[in-house]
N, C-alpha and C positions, 0 to 999 in steps of 0.2 A: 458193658454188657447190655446195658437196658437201651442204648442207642442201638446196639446193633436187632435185638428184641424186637424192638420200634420198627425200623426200617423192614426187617424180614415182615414183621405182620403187616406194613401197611402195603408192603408188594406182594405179598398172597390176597390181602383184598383187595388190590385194582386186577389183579390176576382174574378174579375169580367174578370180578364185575363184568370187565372184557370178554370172557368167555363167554358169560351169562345174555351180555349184548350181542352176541358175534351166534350165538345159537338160536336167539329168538327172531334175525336179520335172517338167516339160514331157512327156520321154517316160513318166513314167509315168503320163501323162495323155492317150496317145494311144489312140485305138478300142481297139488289137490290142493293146496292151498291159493295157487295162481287161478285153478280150477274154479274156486268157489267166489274168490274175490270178483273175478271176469264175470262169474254169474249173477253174484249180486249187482254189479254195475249194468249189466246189461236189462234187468229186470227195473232197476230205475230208473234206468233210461225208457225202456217198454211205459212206465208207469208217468215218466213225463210226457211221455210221445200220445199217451193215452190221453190224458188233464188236456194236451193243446189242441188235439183233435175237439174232445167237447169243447174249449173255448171257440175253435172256429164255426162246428156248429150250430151253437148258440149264437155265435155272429152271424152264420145266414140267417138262420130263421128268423133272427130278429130284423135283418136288412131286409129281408121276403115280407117279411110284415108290415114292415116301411111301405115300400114299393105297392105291397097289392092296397095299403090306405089309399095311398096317392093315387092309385089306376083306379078304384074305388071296388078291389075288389073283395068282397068283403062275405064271410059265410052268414046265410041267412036261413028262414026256411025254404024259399023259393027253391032252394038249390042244398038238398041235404048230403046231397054226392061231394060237395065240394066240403075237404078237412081242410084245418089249419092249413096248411100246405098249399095252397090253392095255385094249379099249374093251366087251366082252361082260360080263356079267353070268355068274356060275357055273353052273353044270348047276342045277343044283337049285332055285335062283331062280327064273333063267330061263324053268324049267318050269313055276314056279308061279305064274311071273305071265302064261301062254301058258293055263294052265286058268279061272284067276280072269278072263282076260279077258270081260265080258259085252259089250260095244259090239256094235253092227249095225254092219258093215262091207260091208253092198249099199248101193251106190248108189242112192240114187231109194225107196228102202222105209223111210223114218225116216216115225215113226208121229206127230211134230208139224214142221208145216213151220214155215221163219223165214221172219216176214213183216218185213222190213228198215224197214216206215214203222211198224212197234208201239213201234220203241225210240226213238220221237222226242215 
């Protein structure tokens, strides 16, 4: 009698485990739960995607930084226009490549026209 006792209770509790596993397997398989999971992960992913964006950020600006050393170009008073950032060319460049420019710059007065069916 106590063997059979035995056996009935301990397959009412693997019974009643099974279920228990087979329903909590179930809700995470419902819309709003697939719903929210998708959301969370997408939101981590946003938030990784955000961290590498400022990692390469921080890698220009610090390569920009590099480079404008080395080009020597460097913010000073002379030049209180120019922020961290520095995207101009120096005085003196500058100027020299504003004299040296020879292009026609009117509209409608360039002395060969393109004929778009020559390069076929």
């Amino acid at each position: 009698m106590f063997r059979r006792a035995f056996w009935f209770t301990a397959g009412a509790a693997t019974g009643v485990w099974a279920t228990t596993k087979v329903n909590r397997q179930l809700k995470k398989l419902t819309p709003e739960s697939l719903a929210a999971r998708a959301a969370d992960k997408a939101l981590e992913a946003g938030h990784r995607l955000k961290d590498f964006a400022l990692d390469v950020k921080a890698g220009m600006t610090q390569r920009e930084d590099e480079l404008n050393d080395a080009l020597g170009l460097t913010q000073d008073a002379d030049h209180p226009a120019l922020t961290g950032n520095v995207t101009a060319l120096p005085g003196q460049r500058r100027l020299r490549a504003i004299d040296n420019d020879k292009t026609n710059h009117r509209p409608g007065r360039s002395t060969a026209r393109y004929n778009r069916n020559e390069d076929h």
